[in-house]
N, C-alpha and C positions, 0 to 999 in steps of 0.2 A: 436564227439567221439562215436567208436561204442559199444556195448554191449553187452554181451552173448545173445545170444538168438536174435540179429537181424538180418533182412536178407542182408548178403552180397555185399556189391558192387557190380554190375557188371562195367564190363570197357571192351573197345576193347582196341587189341594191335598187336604190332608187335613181331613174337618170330623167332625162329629158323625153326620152322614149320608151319610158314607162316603165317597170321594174326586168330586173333579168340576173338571170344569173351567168354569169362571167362564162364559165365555162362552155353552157349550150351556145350562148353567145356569136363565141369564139367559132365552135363549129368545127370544121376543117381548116380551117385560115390561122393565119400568123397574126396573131395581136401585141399594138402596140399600148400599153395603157400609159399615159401620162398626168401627171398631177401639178396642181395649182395652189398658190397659198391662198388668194382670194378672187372672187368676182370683182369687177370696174376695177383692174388693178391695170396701168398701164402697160407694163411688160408680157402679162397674161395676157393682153387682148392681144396683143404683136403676135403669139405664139401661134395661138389658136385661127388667128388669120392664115398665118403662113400656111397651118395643117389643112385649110380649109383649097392655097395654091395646088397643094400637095400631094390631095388626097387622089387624084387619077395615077399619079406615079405610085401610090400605095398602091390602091385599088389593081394595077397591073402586075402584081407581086405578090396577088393575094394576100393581103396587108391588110386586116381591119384595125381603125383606131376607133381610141375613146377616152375623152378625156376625163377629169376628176376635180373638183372644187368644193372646199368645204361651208359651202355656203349651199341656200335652198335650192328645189328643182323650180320655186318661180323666179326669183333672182337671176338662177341661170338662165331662163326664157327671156328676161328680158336683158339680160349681159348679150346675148346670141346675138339680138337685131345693132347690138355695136359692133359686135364684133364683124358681122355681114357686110354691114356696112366700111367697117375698115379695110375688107379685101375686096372689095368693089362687089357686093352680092346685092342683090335689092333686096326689099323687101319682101317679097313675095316667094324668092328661092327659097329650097326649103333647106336647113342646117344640115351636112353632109354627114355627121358623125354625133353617136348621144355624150351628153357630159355628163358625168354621177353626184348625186346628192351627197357631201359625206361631213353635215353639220357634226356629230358628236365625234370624230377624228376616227374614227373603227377601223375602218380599212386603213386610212393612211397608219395608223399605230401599231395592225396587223401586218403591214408589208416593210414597215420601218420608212416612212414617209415624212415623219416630221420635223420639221427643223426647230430646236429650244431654242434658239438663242433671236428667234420674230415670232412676237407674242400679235395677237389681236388684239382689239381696243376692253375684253374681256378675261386679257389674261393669259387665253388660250393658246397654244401655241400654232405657228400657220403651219401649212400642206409644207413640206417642200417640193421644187421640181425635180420630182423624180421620173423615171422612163423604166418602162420594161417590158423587156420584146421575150413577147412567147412563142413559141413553136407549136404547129399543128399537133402534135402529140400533146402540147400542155405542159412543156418543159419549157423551164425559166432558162436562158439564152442570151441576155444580155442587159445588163443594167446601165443607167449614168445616172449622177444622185447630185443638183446644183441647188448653191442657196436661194433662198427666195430674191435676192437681188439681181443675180444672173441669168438673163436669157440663154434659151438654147440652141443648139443650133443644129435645124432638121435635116438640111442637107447632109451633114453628119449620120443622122440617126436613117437618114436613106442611104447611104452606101454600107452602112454596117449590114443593115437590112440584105444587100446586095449578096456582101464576102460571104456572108450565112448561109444562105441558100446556093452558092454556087461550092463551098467546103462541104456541103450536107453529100454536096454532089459530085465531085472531082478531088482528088487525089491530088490537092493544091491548100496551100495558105494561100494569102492575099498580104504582101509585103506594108512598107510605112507608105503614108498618103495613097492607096491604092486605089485607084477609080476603075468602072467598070471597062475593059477592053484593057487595062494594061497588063504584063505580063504579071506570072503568078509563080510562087514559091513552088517548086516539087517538094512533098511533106517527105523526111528524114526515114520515112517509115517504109518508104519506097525502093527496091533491091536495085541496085544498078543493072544487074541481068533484065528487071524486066522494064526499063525506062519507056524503048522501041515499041513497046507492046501498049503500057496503059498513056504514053506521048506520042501518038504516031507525028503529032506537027511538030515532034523535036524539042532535045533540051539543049539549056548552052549551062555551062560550069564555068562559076569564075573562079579564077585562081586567084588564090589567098597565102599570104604569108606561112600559115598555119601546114599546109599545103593539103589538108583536109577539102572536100568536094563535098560539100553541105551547101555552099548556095547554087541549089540550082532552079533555073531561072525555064519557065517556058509559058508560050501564047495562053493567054487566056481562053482557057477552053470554054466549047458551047456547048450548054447544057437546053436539056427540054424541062 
């Protein structure tokens, strides 16, 4: 079982763009890998449409995706022109992100991707949807693990994306429902003595029953 903070899998594979190995892949960029229980499955094409809205909001966050389906790499070539087709793509654009081959379950069974309880017309068991955001280093960073019944929801998996890379960077959590520009946590770990120095735009303390000074509250800072 893998842990926050460990480094990544690597695996070759077979995708739509030809074989690769994850990690050269990867590169310097943030990956997000996502899985599928099948091809022409109506939920999965909803997904991979929305990733395909999406993908300049990755793409500006240095964000590579890729998706994964345990069905073939021609299957998936020809799943792609529905899926284009469902987020208004023509025919002629080319697919924004590769999708990986993974007919005998290997990686999904390697990363713990399967769901037992949706079998295939084989027996087999399907992908489930699972997510997992890597870090430039190749440190695993965030996972969500949904049945094959349930969509996802990427708007989601963009702002986690977000808190990540601004916590990597600032001296802040990102509280419940946070979106980018609202205020942020000052982390516990932070000395009151030097608030003024690493907040220059200011903390505010709210007062708690407890009368402990642990929520402290300030701007969302700007990070390069």
């Amino acid at each position: 079982m893998m842990l926050l903070g460990d480094k990544f899998p690597n695996f070759t594979a077979n995708s739509t763009e030809g074989e690769l190995d994850f990690h050269q892949w990867l590169g310097d960029s943030w990956g997000i890998l996502f899985s599928h229980p099948s091809d022409f499955t109506p939920v999965c094409t909803t997904e991979l449409a929305r990733v395909i809205a999406l993908h300049p909001e990755f793409a500006k966050r240095n964000v590579k995706v890729i998706g994964l389906s345990c069905d073939s790499i021609a299957s998936h070539v020809e799943w792609c022109k529905d899926i284009k087709c469902y987020a208004g793509l023509n025919d002629e654009e080319k697919f924004p992100y590769p999708i990986i081959e993974d007919h005998d379950r290997s990686i999904a069974m390697k990363l713990g991707m399967v769901d037992k309880d949706e079998l295939d017309t084989a027996g087999m068991p399907l992908t489930a949807r699972c997510v997992f955001i890597v870090d430039p280093n190749k440190k695993f960073r965030l996972s969500f693990l949904y049945p094959a019944t349930t969509g996802r929801n990427f708007d989601e998996i963009l702002r986690v994306v977000d808190s990540l890379q601004l916590t990597d960077k600032a001296k802040v959590a990102t509280p419940v429902d946070w979106k980018v520009g609202d205020d942020c946590m000052v982390l516990p770990t932070v000395p009151e003595d030097q608030l003024n120095n690493v907040f220059p735009q200011g903390v505010t303390i709210v007062p708690l029953p407890s009368g402990k000074n642990y929520l402290r509250k300030t701007a969302c800072p700007i990070v390069q």
